[in-house]
Backbone as ProteinMPNN parsed JSONL, in Angstrom:
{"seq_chain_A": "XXXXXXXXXXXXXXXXXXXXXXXXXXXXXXXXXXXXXXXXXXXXXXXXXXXXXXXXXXXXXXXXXXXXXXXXXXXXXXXXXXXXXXXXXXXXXXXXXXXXXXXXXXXXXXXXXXXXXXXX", "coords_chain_A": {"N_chain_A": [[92.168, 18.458, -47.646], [89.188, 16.836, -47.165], [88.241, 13.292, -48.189], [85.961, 12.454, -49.911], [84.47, 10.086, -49.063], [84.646, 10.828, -46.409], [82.446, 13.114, -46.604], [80.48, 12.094, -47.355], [79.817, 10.54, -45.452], [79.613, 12.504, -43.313], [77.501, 14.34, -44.186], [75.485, 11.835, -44.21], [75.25, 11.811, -41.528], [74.148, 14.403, -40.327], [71.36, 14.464, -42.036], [70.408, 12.049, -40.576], [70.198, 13.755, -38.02], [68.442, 15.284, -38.985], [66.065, 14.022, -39.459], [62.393, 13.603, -39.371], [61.697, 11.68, -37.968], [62.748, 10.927, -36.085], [63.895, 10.3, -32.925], [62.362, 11.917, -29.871], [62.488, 14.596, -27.209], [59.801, 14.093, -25.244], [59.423, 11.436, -25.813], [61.793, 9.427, -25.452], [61.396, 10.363, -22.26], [59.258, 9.088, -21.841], [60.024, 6.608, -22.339], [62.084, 5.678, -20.454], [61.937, 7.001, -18.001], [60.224, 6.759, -15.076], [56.554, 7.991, -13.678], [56.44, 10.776, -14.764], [56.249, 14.042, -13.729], [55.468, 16.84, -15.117], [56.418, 20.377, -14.427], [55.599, 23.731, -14.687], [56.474, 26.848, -15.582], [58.432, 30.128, -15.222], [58.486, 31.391, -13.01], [58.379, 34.098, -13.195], [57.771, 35.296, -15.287], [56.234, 33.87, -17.569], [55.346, 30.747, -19.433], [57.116, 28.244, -20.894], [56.911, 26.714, -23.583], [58.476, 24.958, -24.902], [61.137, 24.155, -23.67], [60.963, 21.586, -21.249], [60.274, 20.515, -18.63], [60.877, 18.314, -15.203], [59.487, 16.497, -12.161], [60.652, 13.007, -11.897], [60.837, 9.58, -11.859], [63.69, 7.263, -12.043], [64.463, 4.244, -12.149], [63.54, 3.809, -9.728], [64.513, 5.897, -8.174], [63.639, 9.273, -7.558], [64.143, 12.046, -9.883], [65.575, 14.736, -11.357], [64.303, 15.982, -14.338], [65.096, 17.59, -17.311], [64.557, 18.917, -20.429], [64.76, 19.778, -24.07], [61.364, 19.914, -26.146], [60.209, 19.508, -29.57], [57.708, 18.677, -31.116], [56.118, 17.103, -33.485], [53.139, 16.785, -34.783], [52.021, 20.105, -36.577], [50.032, 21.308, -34.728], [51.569, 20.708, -32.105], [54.175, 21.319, -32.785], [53.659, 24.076, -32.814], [52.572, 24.619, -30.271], [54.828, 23.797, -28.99], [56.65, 25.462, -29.581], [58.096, 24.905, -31.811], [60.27, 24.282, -30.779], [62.514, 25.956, -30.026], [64.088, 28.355, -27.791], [62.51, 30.633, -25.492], [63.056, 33.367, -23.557], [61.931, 32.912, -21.14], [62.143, 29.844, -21.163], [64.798, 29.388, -20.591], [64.75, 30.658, -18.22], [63.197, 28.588, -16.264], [64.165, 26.406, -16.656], [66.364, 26.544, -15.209], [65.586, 27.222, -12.672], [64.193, 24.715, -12.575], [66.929, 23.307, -12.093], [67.525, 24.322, -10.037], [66.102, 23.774, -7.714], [66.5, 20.601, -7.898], [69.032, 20.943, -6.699], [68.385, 21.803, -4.406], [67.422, 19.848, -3.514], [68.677, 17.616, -3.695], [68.548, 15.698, -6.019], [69.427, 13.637, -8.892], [69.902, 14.786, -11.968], [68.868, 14.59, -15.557], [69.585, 15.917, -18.64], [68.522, 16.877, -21.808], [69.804, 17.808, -24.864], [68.345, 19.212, -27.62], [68.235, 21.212, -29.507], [67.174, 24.019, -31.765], [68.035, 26.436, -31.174], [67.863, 29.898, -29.811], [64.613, 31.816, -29.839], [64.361, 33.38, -32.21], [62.993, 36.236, -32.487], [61.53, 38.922, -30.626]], "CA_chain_A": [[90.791, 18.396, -48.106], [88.471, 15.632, -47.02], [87.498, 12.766, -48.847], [84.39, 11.887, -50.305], [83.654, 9.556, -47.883], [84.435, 11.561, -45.193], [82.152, 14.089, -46.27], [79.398, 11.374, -47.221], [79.371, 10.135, -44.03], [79.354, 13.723, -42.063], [76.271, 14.416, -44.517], [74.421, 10.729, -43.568], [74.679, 12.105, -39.836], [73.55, 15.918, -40.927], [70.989, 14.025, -42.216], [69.901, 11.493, -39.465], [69.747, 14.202, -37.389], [67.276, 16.148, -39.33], [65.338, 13.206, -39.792], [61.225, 14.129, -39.121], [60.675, 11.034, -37.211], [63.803, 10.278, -34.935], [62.832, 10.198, -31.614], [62.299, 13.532, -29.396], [62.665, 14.624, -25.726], [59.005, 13.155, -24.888], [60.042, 10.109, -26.337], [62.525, 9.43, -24.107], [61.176, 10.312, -20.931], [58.438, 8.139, -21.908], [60.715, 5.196, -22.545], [62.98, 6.228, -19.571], [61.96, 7.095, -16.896], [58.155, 6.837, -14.762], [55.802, 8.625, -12.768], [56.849, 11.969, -14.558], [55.243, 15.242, -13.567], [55.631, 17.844, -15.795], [56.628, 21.408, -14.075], [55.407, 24.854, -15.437], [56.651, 28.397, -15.714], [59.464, 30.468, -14.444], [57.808, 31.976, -11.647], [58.437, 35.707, -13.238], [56.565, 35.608, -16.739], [55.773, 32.801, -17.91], [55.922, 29.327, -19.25], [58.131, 28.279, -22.559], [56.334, 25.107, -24.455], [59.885, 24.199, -25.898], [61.333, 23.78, -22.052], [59.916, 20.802, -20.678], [61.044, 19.753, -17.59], [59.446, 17.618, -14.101], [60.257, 15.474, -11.764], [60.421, 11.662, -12.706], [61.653, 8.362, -11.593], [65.04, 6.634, -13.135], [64.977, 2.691, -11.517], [62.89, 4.11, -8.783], [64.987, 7.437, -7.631], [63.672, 10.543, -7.753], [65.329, 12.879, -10.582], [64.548, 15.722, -12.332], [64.299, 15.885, -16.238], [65.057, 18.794, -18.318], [65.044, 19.131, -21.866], [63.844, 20.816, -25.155], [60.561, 19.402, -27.309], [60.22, 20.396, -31.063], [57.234, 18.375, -31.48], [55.836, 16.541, -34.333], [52.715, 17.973, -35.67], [51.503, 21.474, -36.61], [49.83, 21.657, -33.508], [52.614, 20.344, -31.315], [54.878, 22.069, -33.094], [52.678, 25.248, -32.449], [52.784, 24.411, -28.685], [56.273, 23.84, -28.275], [57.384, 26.842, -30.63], [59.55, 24.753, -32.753], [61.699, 23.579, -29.773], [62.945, 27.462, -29.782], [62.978, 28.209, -26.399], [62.369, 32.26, -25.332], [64.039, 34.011, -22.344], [61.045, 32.224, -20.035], [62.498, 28.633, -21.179], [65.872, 29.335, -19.771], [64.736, 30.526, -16.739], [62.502, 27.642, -16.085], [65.169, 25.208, -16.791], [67.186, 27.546, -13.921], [64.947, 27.228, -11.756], [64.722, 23.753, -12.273], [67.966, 23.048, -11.931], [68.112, 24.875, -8.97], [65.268, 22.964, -7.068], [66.944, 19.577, -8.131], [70.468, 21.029, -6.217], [68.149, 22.282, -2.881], [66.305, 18.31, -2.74], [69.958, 16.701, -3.634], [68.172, 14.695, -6.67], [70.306, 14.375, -10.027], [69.741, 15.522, -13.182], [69.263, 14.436, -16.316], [69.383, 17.272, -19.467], [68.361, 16.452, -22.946], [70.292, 19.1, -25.575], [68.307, 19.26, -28.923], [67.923, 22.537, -29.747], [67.168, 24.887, -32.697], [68.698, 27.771, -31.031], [66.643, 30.473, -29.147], [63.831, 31.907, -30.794], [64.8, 34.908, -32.864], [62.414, 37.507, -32.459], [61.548, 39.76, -29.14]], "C_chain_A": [[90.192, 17.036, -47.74], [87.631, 14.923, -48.258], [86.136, 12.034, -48.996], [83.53, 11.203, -49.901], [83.071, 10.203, -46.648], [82.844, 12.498, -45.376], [80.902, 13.486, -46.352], [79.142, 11.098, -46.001], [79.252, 11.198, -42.958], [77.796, 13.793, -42.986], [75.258, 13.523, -43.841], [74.621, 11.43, -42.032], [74.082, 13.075, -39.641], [72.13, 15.033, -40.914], [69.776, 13.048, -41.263], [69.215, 12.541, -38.462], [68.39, 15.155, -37.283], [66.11, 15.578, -39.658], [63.59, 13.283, -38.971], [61.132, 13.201, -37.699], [61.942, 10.191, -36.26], [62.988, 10.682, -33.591], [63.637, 12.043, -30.626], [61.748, 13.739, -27.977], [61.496, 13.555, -25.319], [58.927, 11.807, -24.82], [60.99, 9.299, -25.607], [61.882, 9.469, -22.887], [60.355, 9.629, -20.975], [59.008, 6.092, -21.969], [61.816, 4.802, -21.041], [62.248, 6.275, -18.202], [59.585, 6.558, -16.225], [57.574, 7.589, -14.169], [56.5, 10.545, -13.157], [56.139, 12.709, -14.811], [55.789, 16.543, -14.242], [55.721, 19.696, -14.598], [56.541, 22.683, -14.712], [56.243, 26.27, -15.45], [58.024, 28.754, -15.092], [59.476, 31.275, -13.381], [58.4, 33.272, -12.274], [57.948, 35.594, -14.344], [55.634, 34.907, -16.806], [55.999, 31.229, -18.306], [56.496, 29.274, -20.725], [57.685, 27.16, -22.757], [57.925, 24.511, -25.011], [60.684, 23.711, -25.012], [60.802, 23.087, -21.745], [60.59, 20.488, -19.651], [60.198, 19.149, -16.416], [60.216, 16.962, -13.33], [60.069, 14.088, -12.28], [61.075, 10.896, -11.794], [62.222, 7.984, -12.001], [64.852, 5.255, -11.877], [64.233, 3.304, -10.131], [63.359, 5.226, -7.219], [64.178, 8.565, -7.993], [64.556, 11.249, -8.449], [64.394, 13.795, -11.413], [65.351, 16.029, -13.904], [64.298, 17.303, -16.553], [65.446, 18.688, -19.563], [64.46, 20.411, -23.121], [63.175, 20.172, -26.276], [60.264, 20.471, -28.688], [58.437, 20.067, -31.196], [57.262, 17.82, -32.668], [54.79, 17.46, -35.606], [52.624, 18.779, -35.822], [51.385, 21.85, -35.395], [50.915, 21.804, -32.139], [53.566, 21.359, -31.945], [54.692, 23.114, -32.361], [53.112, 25.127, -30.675], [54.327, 24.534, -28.193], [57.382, 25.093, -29.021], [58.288, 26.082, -31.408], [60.689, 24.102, -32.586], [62.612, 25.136, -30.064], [62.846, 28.162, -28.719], [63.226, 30.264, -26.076], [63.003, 32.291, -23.613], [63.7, 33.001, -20.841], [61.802, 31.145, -20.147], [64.183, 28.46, -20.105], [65.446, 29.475, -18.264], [64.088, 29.149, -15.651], [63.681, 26.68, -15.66], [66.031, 25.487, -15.235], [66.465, 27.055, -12.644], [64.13, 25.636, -11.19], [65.615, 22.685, -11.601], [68.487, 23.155, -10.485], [67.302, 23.969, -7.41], [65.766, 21.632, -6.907], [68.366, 19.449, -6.672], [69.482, 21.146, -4.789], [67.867, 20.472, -2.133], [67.47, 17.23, -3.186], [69.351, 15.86, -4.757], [69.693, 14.798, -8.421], [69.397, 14.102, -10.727], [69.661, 14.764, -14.373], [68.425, 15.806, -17.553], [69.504, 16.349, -20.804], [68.612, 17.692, -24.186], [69.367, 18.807, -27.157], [67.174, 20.772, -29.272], [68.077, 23.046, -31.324], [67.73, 25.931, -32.428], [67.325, 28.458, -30.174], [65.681, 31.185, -30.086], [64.039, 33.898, -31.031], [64.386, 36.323, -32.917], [61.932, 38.339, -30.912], [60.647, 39.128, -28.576]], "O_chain_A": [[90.855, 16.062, -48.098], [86.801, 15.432, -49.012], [85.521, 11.249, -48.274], [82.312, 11.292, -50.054], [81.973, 10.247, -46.092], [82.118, 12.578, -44.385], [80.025, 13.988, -45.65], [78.091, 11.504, -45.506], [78.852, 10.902, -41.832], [76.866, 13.241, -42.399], [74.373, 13.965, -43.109], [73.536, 11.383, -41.452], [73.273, 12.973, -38.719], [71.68, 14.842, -39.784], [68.566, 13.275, -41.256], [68.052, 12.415, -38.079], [67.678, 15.573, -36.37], [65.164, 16.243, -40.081], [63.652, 12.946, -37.789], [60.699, 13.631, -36.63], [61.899, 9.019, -35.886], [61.883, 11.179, -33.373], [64.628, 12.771, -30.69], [60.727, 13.172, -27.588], [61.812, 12.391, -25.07], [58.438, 11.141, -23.907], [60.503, 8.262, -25.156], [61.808, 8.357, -22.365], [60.32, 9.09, -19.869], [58.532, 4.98, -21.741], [62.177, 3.655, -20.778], [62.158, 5.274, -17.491], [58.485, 6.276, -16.7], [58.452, 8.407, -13.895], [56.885, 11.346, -12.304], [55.353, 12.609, -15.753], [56.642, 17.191, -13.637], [54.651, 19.906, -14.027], [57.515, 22.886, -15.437], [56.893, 25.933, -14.461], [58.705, 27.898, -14.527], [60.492, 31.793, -12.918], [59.28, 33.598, -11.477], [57.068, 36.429, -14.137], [54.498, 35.045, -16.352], [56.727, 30.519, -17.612], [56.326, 30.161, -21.561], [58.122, 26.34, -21.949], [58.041, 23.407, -25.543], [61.163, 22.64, -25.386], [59.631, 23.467, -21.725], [61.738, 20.111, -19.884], [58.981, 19.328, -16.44], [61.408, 16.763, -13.562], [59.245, 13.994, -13.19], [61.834, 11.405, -10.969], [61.743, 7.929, -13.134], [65.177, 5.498, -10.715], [64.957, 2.875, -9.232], [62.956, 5.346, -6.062], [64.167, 8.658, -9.221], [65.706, 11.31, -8.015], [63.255, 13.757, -11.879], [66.501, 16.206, -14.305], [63.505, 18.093, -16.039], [66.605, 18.385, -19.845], [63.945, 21.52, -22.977], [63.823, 19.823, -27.263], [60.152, 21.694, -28.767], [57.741, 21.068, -31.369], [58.367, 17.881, -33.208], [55.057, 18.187, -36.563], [53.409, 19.213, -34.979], [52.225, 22.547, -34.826], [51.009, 22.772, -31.383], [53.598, 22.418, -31.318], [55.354, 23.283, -31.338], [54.065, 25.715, -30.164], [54.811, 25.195, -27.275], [58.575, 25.358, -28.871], [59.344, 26.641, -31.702], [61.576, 23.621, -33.292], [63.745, 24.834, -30.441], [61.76, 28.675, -28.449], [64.152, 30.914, -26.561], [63.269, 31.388, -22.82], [64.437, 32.558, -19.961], [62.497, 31.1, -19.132], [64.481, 27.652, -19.225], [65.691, 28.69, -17.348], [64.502, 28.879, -14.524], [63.985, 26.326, -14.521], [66.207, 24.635, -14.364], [67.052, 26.503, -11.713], [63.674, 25.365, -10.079], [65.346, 21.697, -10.919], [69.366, 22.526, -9.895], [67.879, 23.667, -6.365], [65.583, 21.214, -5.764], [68.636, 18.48, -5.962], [69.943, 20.417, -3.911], [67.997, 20.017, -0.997], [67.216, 16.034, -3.043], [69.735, 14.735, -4.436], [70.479, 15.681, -8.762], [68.372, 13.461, -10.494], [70.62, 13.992, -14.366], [67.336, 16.374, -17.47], [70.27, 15.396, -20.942], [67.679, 18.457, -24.429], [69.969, 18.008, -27.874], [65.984, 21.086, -29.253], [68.953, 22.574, -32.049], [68.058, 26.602, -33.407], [66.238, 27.935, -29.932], [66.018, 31.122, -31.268], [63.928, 34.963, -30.422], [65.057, 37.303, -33.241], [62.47, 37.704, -30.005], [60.317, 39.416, -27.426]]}, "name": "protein", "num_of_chains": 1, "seq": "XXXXXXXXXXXXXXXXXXXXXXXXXXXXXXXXXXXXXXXXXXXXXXXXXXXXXXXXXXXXXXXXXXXXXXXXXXXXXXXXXXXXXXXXXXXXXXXXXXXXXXXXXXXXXXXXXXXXXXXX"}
């Protein structure tokens, strides 16, 4: 059985992580990298607000960014679904990914996810 600390201190990171105002994909690439262009859709539906991805600069390379925004406010929120990303978000990211491998650039992927978004 774990002690009391242990389980204090898995909580404080539970915790941290759920924290409103830690910092979030945008946040990053804003601190990170420059000149980044945001990329839309998955060329067969549509586009997923919770998928963000683009190309960008790291130290003055070419690289392409992929991650997943939750947002902040209502609105944002609203826009990015939650950071819940729908069938479109994957493909995007795919198709991302895949563009990155044809132009030899690397990658960087940002994991903070809610899961996919639950309904059809």
């Amino acid at each position: 059985m774990k002690s009391k600390a242990a389980q204090s201190k898995a909580w404080k990171t539970v915790q941290i992580a759920r924290h409103p105002d830690r910092p979030q994909f945008l946040d990053y690439v804003g601190e990170i990298f420059t000149e980044f262009d945001a990329l839309h859709g998955d060329r067969l539906f549509g586009d997923d607000g919770a998928m963000v991805g683009g190309l960008a600069r790291f130290e003055g390379r070419p690289v392409m960014v992929v991650g997943q925004h939750r947002g902040r406010s209502t609105r944002e929120k609203l826009k990015h679904n939650f950071g819940m990303s729908n069938p479109e978000g994957y493909r995007k990211s795919q198709r991302l990914l895949d563009m990155a491998e044809r132009f030899n650039l690397p990658v960087f992927t940002f994991i903070d996810t809610m899961g996919a978004y639950p309904g059809v």
